[in-house]
Every structure is written in C-alpha cells, then in structure tokens.
C-alpha positions in Angstrom: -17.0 12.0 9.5 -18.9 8.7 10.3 -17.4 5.6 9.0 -20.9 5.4 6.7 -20.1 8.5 5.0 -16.0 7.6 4.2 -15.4 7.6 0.4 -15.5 4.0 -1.2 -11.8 2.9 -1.2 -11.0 1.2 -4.3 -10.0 -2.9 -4.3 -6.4 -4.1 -3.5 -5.2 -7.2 -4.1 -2.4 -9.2 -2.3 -0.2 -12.0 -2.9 -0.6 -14.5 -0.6 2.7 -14.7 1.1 2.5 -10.7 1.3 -0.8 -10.7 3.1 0.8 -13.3 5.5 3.7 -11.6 6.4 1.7 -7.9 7.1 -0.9 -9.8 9.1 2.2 -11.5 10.9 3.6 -7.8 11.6 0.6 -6.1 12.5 -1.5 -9.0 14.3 -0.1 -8.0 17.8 0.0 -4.6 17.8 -2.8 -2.2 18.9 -5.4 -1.5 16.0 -4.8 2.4 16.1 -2.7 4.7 14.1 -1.0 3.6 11.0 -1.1 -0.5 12.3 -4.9 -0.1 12.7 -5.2 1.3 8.9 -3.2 -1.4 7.7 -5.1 -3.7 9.7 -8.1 -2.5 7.9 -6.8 -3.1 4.6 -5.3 -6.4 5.1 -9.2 -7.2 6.5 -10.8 -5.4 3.0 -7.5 -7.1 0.3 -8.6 -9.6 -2.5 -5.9 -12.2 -1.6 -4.2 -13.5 -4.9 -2.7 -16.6 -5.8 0.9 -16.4 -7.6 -0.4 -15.2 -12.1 -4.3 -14.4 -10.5 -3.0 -10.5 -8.9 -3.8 -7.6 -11.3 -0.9 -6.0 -13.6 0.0 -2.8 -11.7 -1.3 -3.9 -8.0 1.7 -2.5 -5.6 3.4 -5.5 -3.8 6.2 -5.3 -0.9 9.8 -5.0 -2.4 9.3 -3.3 -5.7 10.2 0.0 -6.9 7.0 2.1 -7.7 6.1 5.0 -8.7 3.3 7.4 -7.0 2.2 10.5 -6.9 0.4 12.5 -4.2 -2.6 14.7 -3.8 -0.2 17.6 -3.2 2.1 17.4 -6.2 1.6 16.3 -9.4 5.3 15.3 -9.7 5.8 11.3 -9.4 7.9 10.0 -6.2 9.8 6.9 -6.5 10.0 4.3 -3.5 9.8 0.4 -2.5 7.5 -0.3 0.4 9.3 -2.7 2.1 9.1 -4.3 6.0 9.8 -2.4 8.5 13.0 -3.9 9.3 14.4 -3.4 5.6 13.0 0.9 6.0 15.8 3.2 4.9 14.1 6.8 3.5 17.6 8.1 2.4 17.4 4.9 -0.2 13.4 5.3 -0.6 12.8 2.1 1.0 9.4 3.5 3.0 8.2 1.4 5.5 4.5 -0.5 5.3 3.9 0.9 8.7 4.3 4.7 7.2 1.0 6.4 5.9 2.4 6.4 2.2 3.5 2.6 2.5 0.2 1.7 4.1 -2.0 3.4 2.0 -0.5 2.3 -1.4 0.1 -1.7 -0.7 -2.0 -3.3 -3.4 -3.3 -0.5 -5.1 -3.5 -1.2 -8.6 -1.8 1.8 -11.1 -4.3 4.5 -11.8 -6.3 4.2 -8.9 -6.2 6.9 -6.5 -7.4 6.4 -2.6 -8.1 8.7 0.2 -6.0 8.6 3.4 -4.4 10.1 6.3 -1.4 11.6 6.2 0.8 12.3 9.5 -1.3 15.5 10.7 -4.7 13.5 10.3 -5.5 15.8 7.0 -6.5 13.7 4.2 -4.6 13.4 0.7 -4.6 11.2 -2.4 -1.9 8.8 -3.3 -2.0 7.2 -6.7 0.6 4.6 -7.8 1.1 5.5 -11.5 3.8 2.6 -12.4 5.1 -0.7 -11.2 9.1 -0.8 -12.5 10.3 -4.6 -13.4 6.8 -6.1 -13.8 7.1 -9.7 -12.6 8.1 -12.8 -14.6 4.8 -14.7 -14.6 5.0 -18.7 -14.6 4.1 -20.1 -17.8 
C-alpha cells in the first residue's frame, strides 16, 4: 500500500512538555520500526499548551482505557517512558505499537496501525481515568 492510499489518521494532540520529552527519546534513534512511527506522529501532533489539549486526548503517565480491533473487551494501561515500562503493572512503553499508536488520541477515536507481525488493527482509547485538574 502506497503512503497516498493509507487511511486518514485522525488528529492527536500533545502537551508541550510531552511532545518534548518523545522528540528527546526518539530524535537519535533510526526512523524505522516502532521509533520511526512515533517519529511520524510526533511530526503530524497538534502541540497544546497546558487548559488548550482536548478532554480525552491520551497523555504519558495516565491510566487509560482502550480497546483493540481484536476484542471488544477494554484493556487498562499507562503509557509511560521507556525507562518507567513494567507490563506485569500495565505500564506499556511509548516505544511499544500499543503505546505509540494511542499517545494523543482523543476518546472515541479509533486509528489504524501496526501491530508486532506488521498486520494492521484498530486501537481506540475509550476513557481517560482521573481527568486533570485544569488551572482556573
């Protein structure tokens, strides 16, 4: 499939300070696999000041809920750093196909990506727990 024929991805949108600190982690690393996706997102991200981000866009470090093109059944996780990753406590990695593909994704929408064995899936974040304390 050419890249002209890919499905539009829908928007994400990323703090500030989370944008910086994924660009940081994948600037010097080769632009293939799962960096090279993120890479692509990071370039594509609507980049939010702190109260401007969308209710329900996925940032790093809290719990979410999602569910996959393969089950209708909602996972929990955190998408987290790569040096916080633990999949025992559902901390998933940014760097992992599900954590890549769901950072600033808003709730409801539903994109198409890679999974591990290339074949493509859906992942759909369907709720943000502890939504954050806005400044007044």
């Amino acid at each position: 499939m050419s890249k002209s024929t890919l499905p539009v991805r829908p928007d994400i949108f990323l703090r500030a300070e989370d944008h910086d600190a994924l660009s940081r982690l994948v600037g010097d690393m080769p632009g293939e696999g799962v960096a090279g996706m993120l890479q692509e997102e990071l370039e594509r991200a609507v980049i939010c000041e702190p109260g401007d981000r969308p209710k329900g866009a996925v940032p790093l470090n809290r719990w979410l809920h999602y569910v996959d093109g393969r089950s209708s059944d909602p996972r929990r996780i955190q998408i987290v750093l790569p040096k916080d990753a633990d999949i025992d406590a559902g901390k998933v990695s940014v760097l992992s196909h599900v954590g890549a593909g769901l950072i600033g994704l808003v709730e409801g929408h539903t994109i198409s990506w890679s999974d591990p064995s290339g074949a493509e899936r859906s992942l759909t974040p369907v709720m943000i727990e502890d939504a954050e304390i806005l400044p007044a």
